[in-house]
C-alpha positions as CSV (number, residue, x, y, z in Angstrom):
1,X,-36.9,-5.4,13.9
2,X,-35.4,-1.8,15.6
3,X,-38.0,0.5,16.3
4,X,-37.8,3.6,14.0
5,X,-36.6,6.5,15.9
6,X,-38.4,9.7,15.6
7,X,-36.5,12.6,13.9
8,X,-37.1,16.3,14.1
9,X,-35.5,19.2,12.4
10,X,-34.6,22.3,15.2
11,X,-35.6,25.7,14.0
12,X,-32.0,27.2,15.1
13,X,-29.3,24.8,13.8
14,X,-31.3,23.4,11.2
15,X,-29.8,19.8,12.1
16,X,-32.0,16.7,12.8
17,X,-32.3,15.1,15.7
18,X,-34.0,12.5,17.6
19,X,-37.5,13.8,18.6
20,X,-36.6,13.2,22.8
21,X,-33.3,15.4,22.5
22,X,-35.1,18.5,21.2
23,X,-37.9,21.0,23.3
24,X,-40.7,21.3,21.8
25,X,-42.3,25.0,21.5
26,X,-45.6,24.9,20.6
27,X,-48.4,27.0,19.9
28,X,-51.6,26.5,21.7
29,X,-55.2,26.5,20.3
30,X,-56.2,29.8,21.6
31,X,-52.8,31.3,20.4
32,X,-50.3,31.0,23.5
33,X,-46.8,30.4,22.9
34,X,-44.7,28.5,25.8
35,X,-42.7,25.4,25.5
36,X,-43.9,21.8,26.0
37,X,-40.8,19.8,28.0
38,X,-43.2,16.5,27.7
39,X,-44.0,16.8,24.2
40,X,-48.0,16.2,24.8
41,X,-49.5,19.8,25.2
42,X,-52.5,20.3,22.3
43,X,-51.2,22.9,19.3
44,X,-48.6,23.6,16.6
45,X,-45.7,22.1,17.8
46,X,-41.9,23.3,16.7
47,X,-38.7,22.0,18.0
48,X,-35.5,23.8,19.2
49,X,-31.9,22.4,20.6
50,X,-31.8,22.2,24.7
51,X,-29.6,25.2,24.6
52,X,-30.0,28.6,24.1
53,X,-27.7,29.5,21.5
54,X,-30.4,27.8,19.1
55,X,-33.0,30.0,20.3
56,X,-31.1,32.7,19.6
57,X,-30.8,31.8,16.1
58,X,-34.7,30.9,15.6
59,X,-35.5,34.3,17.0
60,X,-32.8,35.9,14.0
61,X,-34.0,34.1,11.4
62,X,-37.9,34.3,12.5
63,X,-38.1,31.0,12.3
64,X,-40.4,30.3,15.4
65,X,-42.8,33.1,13.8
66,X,-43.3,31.6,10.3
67,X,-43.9,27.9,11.7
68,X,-46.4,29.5,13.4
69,X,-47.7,31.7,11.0
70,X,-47.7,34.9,13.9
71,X,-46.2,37.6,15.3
72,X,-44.2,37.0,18.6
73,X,-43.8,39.4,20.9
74,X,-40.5,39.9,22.6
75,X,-41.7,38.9,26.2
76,X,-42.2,35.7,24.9
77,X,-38.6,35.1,23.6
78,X,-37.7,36.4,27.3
79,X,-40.1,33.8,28.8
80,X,-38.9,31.0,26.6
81,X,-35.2,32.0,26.9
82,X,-36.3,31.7,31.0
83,X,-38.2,28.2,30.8
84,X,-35.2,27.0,28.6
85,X,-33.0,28.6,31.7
86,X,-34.8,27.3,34.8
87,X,-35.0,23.4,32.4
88,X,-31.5,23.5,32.0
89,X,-30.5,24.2,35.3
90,X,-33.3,21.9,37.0
């Protein structure tokens, strides 16, 4: 019997995926926005395409905002456009 693959849905393209192609952005429990590469930090998790061009969209649409039911600033966009940047190129 296969193992099931785990499938998540990213916040820019709308498109599933499998759960280890996708970065997981995630909302910590005393309200801190970054993005988990590992998948295992504590909080609200939502997941985005390893590219910018999905973030872009997710920041549009205000998608990242209403899966976690806050306002985000825009430094935060910058830092996770940079973390998404510096992963990429790492």
């Amino acid at each position: 019997m296969q193992k099931k693959i785990p499938m998540r849905q990213c916040l820019g393209c709308r498109e599933m995926k499998e759960k280890r192609e996708l970065i997981r952005a995630v909302r910590s429990p005393d309200g801190v926005i970054s993005l988990d590469f590992r998948g295992k930090a504590p909080g609200r998790g939502a997941y985005l395409c390893r590219n910018a061009a999905c973030l872009k969209k997710a920041v549009k649409s205000k998608a990242l905002e209403r899966a976690f039911s806050a306002q985000i600033p825009a430094e935060v966009y910058e830092r996770l456009e940079r973390e998404m940047e510096a992963e990429h190129e790492g």
